[in-house]
mmCIF file of the N, C-alpha and C atoms, coordinates in Angstrom:
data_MODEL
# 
_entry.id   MODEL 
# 
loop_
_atom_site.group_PDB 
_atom_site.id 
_atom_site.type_symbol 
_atom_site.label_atom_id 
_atom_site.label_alt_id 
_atom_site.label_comp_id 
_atom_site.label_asym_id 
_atom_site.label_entity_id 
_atom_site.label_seq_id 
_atom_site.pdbx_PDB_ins_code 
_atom_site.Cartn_x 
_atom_site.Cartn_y 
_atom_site.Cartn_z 
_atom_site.occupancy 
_atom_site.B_iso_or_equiv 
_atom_site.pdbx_formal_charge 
_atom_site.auth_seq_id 
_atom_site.auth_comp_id 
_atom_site.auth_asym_id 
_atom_site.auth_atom_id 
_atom_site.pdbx_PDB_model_num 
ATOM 1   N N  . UNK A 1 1  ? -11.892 65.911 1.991   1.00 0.00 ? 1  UNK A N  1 
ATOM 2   C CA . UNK A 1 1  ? -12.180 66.425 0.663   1.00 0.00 ? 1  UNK A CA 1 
ATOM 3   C C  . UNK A 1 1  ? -13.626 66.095 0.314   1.00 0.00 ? 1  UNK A C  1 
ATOM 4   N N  . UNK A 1 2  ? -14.016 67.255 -0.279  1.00 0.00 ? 2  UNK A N  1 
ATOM 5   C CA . UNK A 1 2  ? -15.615 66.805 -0.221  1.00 0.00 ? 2  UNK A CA 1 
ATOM 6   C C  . UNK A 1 2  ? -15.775 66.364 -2.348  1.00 0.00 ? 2  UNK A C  1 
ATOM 7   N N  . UNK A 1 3  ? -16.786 65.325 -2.385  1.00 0.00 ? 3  UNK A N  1 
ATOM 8   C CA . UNK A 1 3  ? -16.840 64.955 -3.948  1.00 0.00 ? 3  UNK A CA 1 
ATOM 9   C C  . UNK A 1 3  ? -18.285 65.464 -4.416  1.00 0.00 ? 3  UNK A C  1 
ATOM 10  N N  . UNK A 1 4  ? -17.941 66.710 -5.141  1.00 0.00 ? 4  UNK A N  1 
ATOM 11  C CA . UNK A 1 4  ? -19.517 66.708 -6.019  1.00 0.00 ? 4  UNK A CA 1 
ATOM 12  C C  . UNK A 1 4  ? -20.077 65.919 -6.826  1.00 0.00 ? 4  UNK A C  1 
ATOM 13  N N  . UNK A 1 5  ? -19.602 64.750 -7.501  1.00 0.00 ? 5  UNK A N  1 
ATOM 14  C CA . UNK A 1 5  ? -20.427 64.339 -7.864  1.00 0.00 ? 5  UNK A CA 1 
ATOM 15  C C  . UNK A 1 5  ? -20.663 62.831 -7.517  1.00 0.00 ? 5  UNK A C  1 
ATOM 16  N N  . UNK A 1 6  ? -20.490 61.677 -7.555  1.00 0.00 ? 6  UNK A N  1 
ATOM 17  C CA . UNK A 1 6  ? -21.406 60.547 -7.176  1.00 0.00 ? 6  UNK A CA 1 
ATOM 18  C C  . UNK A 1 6  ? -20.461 60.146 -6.278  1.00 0.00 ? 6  UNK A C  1 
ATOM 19  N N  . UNK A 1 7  ? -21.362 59.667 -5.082  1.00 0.00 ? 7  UNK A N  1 
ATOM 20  C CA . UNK A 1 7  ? -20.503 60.013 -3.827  1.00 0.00 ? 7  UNK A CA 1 
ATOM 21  C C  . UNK A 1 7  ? -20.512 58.405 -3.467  1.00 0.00 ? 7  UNK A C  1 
ATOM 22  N N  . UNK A 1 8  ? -19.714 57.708 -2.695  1.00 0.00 ? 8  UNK A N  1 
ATOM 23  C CA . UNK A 1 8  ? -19.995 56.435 -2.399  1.00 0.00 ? 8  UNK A CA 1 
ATOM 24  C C  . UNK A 1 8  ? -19.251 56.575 -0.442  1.00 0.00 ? 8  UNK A C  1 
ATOM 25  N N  . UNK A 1 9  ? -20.397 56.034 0.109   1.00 0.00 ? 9  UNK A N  1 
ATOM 26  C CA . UNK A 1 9  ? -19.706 56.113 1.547   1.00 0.00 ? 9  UNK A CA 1 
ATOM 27  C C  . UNK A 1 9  ? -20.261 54.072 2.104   1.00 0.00 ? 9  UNK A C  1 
ATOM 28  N N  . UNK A 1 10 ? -20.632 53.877 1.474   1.00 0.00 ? 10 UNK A N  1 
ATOM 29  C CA . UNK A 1 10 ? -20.444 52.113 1.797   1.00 0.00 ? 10 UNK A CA 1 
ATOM 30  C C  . UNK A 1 10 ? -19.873 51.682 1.249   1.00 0.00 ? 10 UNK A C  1 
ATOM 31  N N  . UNK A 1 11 ? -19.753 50.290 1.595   1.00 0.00 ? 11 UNK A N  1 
ATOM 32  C CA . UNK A 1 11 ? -19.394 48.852 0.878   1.00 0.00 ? 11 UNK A CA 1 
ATOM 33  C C  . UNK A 1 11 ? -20.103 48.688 -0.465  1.00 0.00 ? 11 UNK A C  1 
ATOM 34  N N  . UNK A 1 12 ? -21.096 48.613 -0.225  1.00 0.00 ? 12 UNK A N  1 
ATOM 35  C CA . UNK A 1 12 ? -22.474 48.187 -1.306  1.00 0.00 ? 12 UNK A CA 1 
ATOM 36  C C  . UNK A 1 12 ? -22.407 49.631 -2.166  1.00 0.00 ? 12 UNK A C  1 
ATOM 37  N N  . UNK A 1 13 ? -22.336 50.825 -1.982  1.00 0.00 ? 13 UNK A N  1 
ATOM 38  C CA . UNK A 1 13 ? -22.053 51.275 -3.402  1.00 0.00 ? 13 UNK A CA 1 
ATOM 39  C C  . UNK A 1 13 ? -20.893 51.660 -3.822  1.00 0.00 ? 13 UNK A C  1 
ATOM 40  N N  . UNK A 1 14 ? -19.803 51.237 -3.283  1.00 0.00 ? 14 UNK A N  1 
ATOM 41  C CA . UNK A 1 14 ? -18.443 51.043 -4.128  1.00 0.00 ? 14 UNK A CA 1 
ATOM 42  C C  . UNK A 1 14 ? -18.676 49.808 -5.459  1.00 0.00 ? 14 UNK A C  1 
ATOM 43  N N  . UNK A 1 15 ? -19.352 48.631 -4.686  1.00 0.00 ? 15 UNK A N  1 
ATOM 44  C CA . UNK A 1 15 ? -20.103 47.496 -5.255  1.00 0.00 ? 15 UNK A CA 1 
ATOM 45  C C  . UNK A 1 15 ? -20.717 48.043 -6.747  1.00 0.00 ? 15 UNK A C  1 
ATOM 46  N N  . UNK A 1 16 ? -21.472 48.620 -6.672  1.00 0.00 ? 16 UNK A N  1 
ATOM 47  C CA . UNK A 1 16 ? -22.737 49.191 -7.513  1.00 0.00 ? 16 UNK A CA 1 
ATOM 48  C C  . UNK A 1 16 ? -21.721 49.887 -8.404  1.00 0.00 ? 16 UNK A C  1 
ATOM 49  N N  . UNK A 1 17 ? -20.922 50.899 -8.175  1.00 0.00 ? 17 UNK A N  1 
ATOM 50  C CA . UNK A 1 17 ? -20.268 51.509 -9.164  1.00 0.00 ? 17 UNK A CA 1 
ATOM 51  C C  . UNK A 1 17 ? -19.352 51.020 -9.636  1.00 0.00 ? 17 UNK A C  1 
ATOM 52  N N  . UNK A 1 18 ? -18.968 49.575 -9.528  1.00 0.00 ? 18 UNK A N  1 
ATOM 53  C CA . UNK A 1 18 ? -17.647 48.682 -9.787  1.00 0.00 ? 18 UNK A CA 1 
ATOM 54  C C  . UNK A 1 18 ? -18.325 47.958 -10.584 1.00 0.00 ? 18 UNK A C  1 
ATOM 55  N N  . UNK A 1 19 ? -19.528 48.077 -10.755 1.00 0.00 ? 19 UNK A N  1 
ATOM 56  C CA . UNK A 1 19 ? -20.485 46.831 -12.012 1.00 0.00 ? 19 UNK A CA 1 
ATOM 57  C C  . UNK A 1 19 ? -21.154 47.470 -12.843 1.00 0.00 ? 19 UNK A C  1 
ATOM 58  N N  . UNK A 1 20 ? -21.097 49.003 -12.476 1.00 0.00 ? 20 UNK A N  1 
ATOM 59  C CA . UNK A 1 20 ? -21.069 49.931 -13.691 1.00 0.00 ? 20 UNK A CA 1 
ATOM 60  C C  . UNK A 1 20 ? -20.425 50.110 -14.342 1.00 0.00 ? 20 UNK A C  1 
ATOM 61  N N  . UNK A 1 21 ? -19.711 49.565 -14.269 1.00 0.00 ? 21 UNK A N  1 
ATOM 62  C CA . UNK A 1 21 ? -17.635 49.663 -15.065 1.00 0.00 ? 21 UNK A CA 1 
ATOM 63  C C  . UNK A 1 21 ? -17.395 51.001 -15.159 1.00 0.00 ? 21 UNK A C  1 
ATOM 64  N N  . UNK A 1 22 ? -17.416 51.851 -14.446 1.00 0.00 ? 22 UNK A N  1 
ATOM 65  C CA . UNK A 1 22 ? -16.536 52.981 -13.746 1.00 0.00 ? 22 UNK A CA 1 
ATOM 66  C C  . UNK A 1 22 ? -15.015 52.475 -13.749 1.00 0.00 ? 22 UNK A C  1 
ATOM 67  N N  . UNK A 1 23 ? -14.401 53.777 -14.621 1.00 0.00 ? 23 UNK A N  1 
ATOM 68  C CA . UNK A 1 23 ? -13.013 53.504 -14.583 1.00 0.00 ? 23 UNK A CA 1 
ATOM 69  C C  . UNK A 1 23 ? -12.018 53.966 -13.660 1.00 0.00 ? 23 UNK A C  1 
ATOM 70  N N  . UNK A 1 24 ? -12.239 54.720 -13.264 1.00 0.00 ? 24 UNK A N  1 
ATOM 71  C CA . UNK A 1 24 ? -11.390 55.661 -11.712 1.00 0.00 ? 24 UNK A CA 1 
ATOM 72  C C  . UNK A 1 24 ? -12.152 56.486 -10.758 1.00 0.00 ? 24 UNK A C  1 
ATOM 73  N N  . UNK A 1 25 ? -11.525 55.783 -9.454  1.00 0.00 ? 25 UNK A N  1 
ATOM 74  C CA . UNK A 1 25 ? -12.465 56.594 -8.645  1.00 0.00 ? 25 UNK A CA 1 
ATOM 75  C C  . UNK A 1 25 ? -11.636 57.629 -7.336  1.00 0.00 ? 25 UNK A C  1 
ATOM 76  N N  . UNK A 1 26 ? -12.536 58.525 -7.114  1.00 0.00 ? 26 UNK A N  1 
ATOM 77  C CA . UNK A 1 26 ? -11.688 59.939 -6.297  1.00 0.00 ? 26 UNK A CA 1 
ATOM 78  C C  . UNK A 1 26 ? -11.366 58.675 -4.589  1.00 0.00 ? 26 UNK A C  1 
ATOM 79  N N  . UNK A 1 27 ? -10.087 59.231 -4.285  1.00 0.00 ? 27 UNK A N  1 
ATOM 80  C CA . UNK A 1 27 ? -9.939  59.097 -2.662  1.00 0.00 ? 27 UNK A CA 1 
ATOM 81  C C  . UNK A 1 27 ? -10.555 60.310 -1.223  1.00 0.00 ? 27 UNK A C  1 
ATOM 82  N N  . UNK A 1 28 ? -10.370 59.871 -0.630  1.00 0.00 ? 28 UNK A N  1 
ATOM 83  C CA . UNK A 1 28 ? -9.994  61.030 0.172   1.00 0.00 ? 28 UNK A CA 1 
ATOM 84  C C  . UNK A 1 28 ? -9.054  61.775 0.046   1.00 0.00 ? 28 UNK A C  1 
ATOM 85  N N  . UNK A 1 29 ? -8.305  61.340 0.077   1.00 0.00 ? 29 UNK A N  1 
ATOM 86  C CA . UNK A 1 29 ? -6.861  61.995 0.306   1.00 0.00 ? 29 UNK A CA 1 
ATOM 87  C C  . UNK A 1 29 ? -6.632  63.112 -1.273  1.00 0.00 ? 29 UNK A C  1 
ATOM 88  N N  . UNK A 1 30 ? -8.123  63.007 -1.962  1.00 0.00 ? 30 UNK A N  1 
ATOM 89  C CA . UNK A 1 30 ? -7.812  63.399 -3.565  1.00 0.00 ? 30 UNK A CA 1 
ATOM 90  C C  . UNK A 1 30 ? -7.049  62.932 -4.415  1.00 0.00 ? 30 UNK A C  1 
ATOM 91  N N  . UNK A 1 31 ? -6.739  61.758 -4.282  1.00 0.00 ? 31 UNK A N  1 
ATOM 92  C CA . UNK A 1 31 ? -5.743  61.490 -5.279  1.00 0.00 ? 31 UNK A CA 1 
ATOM 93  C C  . UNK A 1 31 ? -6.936  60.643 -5.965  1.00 0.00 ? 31 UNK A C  1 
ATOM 94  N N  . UNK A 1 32 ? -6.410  59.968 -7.273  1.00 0.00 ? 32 UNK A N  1 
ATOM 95  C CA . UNK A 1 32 ? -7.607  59.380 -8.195  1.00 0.00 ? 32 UNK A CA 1 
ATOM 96  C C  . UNK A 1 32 ? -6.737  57.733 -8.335  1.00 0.00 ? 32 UNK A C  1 
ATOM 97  N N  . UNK A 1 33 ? -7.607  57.169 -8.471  1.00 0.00 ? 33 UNK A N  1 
ATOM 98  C CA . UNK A 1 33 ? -6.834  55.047 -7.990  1.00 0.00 ? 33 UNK A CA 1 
ATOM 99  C C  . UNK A 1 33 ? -8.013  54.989 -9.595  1.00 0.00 ? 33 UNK A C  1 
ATOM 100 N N  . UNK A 1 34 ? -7.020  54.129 -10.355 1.00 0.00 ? 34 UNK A N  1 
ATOM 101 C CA . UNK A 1 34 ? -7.482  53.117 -11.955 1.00 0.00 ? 34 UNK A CA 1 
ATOM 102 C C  . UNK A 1 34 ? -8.467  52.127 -11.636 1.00 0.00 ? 34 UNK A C  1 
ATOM 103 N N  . UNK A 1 35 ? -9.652  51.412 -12.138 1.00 0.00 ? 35 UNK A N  1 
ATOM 104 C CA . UNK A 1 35 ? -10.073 50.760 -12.487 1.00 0.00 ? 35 UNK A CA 1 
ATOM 105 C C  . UNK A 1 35 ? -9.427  49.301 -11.436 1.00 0.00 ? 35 UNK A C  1 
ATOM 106 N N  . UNK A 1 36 ? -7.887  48.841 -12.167 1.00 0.00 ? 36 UNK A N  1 
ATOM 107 C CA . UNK A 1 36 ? -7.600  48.084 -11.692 1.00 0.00 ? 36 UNK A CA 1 
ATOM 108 C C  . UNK A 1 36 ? -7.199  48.266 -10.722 1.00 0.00 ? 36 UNK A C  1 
ATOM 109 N N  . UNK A 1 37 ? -6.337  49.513 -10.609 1.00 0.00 ? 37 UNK A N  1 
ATOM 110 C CA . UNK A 1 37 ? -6.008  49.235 -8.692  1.00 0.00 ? 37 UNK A CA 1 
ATOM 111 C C  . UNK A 1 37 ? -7.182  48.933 -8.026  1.00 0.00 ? 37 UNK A C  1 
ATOM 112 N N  . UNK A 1 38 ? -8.105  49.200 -8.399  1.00 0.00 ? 38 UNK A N  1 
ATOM 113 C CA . UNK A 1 38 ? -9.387  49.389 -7.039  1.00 0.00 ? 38 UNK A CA 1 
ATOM 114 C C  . UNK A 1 38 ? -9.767  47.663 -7.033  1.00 0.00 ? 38 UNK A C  1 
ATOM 115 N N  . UNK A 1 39 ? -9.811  47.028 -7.917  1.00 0.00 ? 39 UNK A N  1 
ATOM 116 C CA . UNK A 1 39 ? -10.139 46.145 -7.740  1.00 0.00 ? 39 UNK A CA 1 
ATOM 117 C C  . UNK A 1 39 ? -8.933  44.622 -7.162  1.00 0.00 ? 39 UNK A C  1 
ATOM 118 N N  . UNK A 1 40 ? -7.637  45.250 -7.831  1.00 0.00 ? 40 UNK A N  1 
ATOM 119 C CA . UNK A 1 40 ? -6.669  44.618 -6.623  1.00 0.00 ? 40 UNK A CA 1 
ATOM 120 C C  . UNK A 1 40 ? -6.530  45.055 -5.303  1.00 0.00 ? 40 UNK A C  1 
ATOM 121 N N  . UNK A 1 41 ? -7.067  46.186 -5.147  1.00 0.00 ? 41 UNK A N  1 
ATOM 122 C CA . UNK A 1 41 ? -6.563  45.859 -3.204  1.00 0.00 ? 41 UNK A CA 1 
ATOM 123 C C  . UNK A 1 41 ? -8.280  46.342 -3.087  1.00 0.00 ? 41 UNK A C  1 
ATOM 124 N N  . UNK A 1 42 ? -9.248  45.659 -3.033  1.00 0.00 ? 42 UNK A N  1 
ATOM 125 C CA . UNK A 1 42 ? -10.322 45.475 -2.741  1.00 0.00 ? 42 UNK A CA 1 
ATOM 126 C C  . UNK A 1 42 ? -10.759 45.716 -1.469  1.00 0.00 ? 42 UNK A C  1 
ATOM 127 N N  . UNK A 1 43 ? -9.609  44.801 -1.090  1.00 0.00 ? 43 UNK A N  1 
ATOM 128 C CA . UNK A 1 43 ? -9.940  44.234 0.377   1.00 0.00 ? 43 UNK A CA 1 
ATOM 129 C C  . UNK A 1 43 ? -9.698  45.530 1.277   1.00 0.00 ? 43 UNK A C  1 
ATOM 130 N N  . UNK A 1 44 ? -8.204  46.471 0.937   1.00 0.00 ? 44 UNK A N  1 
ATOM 131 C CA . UNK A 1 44 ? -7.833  47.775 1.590   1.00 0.00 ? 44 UNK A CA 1 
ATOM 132 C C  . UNK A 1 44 ? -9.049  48.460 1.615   1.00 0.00 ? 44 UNK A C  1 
ATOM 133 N N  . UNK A 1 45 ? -9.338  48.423 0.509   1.00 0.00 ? 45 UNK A N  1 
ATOM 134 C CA . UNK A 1 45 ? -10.670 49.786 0.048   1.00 0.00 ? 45 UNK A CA 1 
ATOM 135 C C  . UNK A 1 45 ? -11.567 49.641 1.042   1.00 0.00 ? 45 UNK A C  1 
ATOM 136 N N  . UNK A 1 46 ? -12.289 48.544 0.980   1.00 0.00 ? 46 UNK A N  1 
ATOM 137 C CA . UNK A 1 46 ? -13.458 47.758 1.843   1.00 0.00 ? 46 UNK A CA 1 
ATOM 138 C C  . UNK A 1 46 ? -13.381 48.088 3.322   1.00 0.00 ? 46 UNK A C  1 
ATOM 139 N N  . UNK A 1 47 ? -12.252 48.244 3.029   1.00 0.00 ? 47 UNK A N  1 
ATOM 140 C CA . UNK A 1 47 ? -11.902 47.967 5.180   1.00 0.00 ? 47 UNK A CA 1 
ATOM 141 C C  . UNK A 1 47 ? -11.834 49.557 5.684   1.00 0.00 ? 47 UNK A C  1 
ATOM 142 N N  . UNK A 1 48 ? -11.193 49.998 4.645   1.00 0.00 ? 48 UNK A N  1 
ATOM 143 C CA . UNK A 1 48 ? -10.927 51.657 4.756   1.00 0.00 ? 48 UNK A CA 1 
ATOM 144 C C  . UNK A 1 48 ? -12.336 52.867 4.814   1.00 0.00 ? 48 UNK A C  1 
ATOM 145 N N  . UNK A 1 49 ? -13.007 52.238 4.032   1.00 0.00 ? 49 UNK A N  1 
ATOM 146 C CA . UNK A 1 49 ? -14.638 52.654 4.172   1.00 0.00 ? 49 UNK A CA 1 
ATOM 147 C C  . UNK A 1 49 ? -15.276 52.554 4.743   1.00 0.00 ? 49 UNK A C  1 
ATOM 148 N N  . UNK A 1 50 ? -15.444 50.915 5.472   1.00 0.00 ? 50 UNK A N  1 
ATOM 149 C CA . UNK A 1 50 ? -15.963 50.343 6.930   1.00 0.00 ? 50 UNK A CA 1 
ATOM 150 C C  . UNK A 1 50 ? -15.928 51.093 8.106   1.00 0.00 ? 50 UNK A C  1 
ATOM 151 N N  . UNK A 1 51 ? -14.323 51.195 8.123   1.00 0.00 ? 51 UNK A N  1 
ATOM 152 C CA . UNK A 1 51 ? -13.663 52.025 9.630   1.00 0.00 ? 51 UNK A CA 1 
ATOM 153 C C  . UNK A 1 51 ? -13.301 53.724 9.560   1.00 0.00 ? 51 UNK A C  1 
ATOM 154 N N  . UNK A 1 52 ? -13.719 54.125 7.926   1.00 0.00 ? 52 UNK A N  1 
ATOM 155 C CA . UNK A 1 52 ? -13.579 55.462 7.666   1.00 0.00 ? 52 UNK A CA 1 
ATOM 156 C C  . UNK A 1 52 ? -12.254 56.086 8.087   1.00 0.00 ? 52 UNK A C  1 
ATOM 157 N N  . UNK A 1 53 ? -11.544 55.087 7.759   1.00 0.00 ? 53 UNK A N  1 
ATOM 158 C CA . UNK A 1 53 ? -9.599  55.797 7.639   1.00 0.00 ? 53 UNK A CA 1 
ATOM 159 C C  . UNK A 1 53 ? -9.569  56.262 6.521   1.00 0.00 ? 53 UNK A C  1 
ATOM 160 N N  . UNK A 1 54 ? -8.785  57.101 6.954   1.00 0.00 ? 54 UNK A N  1 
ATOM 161 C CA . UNK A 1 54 ? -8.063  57.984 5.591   1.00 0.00 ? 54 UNK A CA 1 
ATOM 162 C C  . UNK A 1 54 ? -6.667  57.721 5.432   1.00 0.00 ? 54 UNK A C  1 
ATOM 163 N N  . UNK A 1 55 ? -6.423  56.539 4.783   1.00 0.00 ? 55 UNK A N  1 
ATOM 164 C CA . UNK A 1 55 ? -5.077  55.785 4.655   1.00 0.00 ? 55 UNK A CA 1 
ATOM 165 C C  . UNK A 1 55 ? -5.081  55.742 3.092   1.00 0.00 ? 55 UNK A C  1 
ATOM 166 N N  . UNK A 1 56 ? -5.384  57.064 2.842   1.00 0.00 ? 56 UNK A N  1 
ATOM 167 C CA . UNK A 1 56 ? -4.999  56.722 1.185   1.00 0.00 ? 56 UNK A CA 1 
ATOM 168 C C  . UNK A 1 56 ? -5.804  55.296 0.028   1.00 0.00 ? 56 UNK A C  1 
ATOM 169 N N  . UNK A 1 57 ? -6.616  54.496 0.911   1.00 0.00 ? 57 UNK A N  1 
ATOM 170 C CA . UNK A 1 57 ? -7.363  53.680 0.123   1.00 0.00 ? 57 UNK A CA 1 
ATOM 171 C C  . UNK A 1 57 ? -8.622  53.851 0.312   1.00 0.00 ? 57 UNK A C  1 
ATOM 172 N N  . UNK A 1 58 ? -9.134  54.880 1.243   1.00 0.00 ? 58 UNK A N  1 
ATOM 173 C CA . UNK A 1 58 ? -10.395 55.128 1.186   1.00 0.00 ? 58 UNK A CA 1 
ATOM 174 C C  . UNK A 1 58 ? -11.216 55.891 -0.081  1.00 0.00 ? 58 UNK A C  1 
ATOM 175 N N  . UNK A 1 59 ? -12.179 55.047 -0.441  1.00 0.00 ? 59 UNK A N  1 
ATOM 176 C CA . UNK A 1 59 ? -13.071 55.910 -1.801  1.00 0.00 ? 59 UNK A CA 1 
ATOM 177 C C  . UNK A 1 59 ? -14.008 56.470 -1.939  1.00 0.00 ? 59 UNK A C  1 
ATOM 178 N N  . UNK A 1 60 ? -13.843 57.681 -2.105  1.00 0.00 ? 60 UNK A N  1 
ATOM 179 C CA . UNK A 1 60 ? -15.384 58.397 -1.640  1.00 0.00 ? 60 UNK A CA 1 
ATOM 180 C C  . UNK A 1 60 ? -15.920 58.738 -3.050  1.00 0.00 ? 60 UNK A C  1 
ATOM 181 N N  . UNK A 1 61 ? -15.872 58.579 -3.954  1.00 0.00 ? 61 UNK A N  1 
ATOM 182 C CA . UNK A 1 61 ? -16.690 58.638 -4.808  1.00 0.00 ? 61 UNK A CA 1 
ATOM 183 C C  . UNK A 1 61 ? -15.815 58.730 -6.294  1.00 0.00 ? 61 UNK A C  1 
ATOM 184 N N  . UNK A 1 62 ? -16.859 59.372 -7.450  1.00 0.00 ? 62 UNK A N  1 
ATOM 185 C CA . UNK A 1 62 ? -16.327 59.494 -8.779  1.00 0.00 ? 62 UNK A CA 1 
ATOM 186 C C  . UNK A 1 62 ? -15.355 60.794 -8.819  1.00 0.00 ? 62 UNK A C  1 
ATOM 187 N N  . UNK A 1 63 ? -14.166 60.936 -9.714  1.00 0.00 ? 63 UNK A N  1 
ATOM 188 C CA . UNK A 1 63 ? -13.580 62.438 -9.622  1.00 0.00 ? 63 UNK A CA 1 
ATOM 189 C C  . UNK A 1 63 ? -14.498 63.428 -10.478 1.00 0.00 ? 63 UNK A C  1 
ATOM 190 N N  . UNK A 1 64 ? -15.456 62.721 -10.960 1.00 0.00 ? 64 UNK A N  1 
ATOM 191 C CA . UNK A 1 64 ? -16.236 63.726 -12.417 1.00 0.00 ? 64 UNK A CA 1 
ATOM 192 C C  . UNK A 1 64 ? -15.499 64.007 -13.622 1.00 0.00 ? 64 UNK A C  1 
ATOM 193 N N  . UNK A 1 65 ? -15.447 65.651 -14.375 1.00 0.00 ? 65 UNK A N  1 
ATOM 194 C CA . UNK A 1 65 ? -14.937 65.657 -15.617 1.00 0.00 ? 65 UNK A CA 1 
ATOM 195 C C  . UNK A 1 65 ? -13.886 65.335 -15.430 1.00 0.00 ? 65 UNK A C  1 
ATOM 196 N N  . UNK A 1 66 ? -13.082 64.881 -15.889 1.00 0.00 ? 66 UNK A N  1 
ATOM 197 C CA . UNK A 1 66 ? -11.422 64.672 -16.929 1.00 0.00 ? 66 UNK A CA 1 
ATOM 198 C C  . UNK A 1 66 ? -10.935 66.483 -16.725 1.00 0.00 ? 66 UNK A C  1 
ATOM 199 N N  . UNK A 1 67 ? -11.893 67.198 -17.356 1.00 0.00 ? 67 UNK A N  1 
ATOM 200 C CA . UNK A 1 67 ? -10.895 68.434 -17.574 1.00 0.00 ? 67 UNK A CA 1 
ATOM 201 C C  . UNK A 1 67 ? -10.688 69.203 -15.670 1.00 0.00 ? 67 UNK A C  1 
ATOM 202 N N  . UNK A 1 68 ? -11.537 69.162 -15.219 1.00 0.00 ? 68 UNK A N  1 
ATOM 203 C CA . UNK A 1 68 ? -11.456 69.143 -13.351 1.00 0.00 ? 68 UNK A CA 1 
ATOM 204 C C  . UNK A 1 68 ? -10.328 68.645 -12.898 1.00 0.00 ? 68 UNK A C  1 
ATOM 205 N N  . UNK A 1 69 ? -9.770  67.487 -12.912 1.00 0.00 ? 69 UNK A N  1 
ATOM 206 C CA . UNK A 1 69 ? -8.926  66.365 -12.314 1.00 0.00 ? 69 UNK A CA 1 
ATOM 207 C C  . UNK A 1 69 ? -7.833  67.246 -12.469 1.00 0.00 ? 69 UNK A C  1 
ATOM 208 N N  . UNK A 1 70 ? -6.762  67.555 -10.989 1.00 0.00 ? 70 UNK A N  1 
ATOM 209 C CA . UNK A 1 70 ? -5.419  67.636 -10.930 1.00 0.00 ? 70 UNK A CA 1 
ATOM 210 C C  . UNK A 1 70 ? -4.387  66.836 -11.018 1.00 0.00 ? 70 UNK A C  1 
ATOM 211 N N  . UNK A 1 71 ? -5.089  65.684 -10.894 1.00 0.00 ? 71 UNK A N  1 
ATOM 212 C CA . UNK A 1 71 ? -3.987  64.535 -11.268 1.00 0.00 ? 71 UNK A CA 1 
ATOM 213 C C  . UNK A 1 71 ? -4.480  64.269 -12.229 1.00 0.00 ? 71 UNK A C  1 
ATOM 214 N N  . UNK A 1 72 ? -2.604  63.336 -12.885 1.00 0.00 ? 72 UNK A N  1 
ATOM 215 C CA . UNK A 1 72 ? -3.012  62.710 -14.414 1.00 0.00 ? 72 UNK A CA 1 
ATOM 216 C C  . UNK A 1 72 ? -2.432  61.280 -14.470 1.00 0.00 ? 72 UNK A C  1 
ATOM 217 N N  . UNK A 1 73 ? -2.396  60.782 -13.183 1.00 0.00 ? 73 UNK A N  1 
ATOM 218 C CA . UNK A 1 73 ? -1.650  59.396 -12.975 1.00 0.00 ? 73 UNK A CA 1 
ATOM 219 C C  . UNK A 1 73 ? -2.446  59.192 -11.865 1.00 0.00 ? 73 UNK A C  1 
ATOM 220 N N  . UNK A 1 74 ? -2.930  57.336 -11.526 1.00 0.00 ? 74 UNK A N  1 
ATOM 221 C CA . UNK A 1 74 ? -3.073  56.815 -10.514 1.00 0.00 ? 74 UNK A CA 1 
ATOM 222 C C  . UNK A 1 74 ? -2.154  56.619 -9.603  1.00 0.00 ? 74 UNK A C  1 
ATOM 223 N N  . UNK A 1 75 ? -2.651  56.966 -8.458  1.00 0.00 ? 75 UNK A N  1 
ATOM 224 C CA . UNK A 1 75 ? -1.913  57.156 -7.809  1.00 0.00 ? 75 UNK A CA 1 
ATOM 225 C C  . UNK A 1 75 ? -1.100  56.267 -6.847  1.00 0.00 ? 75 UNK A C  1 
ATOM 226 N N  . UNK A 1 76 ? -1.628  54.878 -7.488  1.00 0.00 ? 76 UNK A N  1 
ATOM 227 C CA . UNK A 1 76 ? -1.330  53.319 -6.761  1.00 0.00 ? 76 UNK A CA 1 
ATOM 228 C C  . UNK A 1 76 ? -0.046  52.735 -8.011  1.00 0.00 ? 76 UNK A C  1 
ATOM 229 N N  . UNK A 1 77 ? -0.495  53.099 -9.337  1.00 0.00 ? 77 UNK A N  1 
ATOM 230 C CA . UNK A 1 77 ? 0.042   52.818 -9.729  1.00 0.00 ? 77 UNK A CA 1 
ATOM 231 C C  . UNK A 1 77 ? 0.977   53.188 -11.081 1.00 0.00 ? 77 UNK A C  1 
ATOM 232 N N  . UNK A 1 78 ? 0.390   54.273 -10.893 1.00 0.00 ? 78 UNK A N  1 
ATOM 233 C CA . UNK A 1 78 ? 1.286   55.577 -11.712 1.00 0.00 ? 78 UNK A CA 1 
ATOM 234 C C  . UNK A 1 78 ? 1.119   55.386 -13.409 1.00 0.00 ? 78 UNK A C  1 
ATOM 235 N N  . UNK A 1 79 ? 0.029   54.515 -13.288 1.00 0.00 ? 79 UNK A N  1 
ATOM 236 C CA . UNK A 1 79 ? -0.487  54.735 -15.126 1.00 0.00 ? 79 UNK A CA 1 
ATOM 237 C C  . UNK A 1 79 ? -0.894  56.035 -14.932 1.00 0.00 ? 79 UNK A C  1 
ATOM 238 N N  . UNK A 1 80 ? -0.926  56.884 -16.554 1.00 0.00 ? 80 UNK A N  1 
ATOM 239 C CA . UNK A 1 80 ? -1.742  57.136 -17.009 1.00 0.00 ? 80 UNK A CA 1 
ATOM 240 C C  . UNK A 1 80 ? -3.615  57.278 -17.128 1.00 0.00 ? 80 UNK A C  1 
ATOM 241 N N  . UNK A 1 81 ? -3.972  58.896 -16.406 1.00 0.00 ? 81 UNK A N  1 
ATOM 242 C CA . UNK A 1 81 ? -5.462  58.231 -16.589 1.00 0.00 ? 81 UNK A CA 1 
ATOM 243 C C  . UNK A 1 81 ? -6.314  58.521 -17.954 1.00 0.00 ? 81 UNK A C  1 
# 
């Protein structure tokens, strides 16, 4: 899945956009992960980006507008986005 708008393919700017306080960010797989999921399984994310799996915790960037987004739940943890 390709992300138009702010794209993250390292470690270091998953980093950068996690201290921007960015609240949800796009997967591969398109699904959209909360704020907090991303920062509880950290470690998945990190590793998933490293080795470029597409195991559902990989993060490639921001989803952009709200009105764009096909999902309306995270998908780790089924809040509300």
């Amino acid at each position: 899945m390709e992300c138009p708008y702010e794209v993250i393919t390292t470690t270091k700017e998953l980093g950068s956009t996690l201290r921007s306080g960015e609240e949800f960010f796009l997967c591969h797989d398109g699904t959209i992960l909360c704020r907090k999921c991303v920062l509880e399984n950290y470690k998945l994310i990190i590793s998933s980006i490293k080795n470029r799996r597409n195991d559902g915790w990989r993060v490639i960037g921001l989803p952009g507008p709200r009105e764009e987004w096909t999902e309306s739940h995270c998908a780790h943890c089924g809040e509300e986005l």
